[in-house]
C-alpha positions as CSV (number, residue, x, y, z in Angstrom):
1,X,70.0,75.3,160.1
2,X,69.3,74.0,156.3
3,X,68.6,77.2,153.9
4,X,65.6,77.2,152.1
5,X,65.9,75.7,148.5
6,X,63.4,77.5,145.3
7,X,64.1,75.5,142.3
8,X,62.7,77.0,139.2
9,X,62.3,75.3,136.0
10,X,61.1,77.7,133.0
11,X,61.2,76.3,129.3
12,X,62.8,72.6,130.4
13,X,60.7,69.6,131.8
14,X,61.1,69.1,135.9
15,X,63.4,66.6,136.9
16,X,63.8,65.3,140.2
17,X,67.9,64.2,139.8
18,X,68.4,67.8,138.9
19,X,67.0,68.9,142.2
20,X,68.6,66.6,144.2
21,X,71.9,67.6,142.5
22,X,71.1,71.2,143.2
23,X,70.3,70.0,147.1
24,X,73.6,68.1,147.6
25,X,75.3,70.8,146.0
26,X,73.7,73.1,148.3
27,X,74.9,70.9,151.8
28,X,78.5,70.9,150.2
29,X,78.2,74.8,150.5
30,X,77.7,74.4,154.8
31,X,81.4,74.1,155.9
32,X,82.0,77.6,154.4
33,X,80.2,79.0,157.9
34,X,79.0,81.3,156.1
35,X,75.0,81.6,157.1
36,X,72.8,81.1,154.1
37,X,69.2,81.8,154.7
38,X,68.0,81.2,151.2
39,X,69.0,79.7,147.9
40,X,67.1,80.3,144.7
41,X,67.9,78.5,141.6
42,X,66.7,79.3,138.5
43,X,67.2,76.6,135.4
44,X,65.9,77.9,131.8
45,X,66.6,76.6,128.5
46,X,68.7,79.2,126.6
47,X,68.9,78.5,122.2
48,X,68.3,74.9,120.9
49,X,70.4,72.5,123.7
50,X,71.7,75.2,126.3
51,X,70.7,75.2,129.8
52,X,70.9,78.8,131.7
53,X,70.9,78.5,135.7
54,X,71.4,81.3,137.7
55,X,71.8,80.6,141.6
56,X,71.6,83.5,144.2
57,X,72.0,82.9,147.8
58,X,70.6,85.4,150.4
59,X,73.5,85.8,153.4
60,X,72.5,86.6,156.4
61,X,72.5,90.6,156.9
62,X,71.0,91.4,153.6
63,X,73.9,90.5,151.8
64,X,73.3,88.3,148.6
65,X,75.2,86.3,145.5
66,X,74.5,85.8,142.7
67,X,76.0,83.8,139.3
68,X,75.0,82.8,136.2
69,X,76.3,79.8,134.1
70,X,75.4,78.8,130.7
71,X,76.4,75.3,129.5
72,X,75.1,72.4,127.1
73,X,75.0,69.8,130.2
74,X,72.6,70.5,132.7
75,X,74.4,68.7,135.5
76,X,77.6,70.7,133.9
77,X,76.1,74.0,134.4
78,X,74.6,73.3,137.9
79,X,78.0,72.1,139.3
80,X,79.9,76.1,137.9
81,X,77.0,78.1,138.8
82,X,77.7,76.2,142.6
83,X,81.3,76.4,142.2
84,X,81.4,80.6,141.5
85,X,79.2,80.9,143.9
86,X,81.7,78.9,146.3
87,X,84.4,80.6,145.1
88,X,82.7,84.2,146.6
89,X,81.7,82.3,149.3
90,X,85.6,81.6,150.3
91,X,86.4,85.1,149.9
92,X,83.6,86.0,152.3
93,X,84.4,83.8,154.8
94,X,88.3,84.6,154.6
95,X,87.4,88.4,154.7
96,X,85.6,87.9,158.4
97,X,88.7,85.3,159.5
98,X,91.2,88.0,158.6
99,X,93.0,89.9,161.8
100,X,92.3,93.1,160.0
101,X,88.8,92.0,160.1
102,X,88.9,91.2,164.1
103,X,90.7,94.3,165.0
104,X,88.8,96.4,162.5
């Protein structure tokens, strides 16, 4: 099942390659078997040249992410935000996999 994807753009032009790179970024994130149900990005422009983007993915069970990157690269800032959020992701999905988890 493919989460759904809300891209926001507040303060900074649309642009389509951003939201493809936010998309593919989000299919990288399906081998963690983890299930996403939603993923909301949120891209501002922060000062003069910065780009803010928070991501926050809604887990199944209520349970939610969330990370915030600021960077001068859009593309940059899109790619950490998705890598922190991968890196909780992991620990999630190694948390359940655990035998304390099993036996728990």
């Amino acid at each position: 099942m493919s989460p759904y994807i809300d891209v926001n753009f507040a303060r900074l032009p649309y642009d389509p390659s951003v939201e493809a790179a936010i998309q593919r970024w989000v299919d990288r994130l399906g081998w963690t078997n983890v299930e996403i149900e939603q993923v909301s990005v949120s891209l501002e422009r922060s000062g003069w040249r910065r780009t803010s983007v928070c991501l926050t993915l809604s887990l199944a069970h209520g349970k939610s992410l969330t990370a915030a990157i600021t960077h001068l690269d859009t593309y940059v800032a899109v790619a950490d935000v998705f890598r922190e959020v991968r890196k909780q992701l992991l620990g999630i999905a190694a948390a359940a996999a655990s035998p304390a988890a099993i036996t728990a």
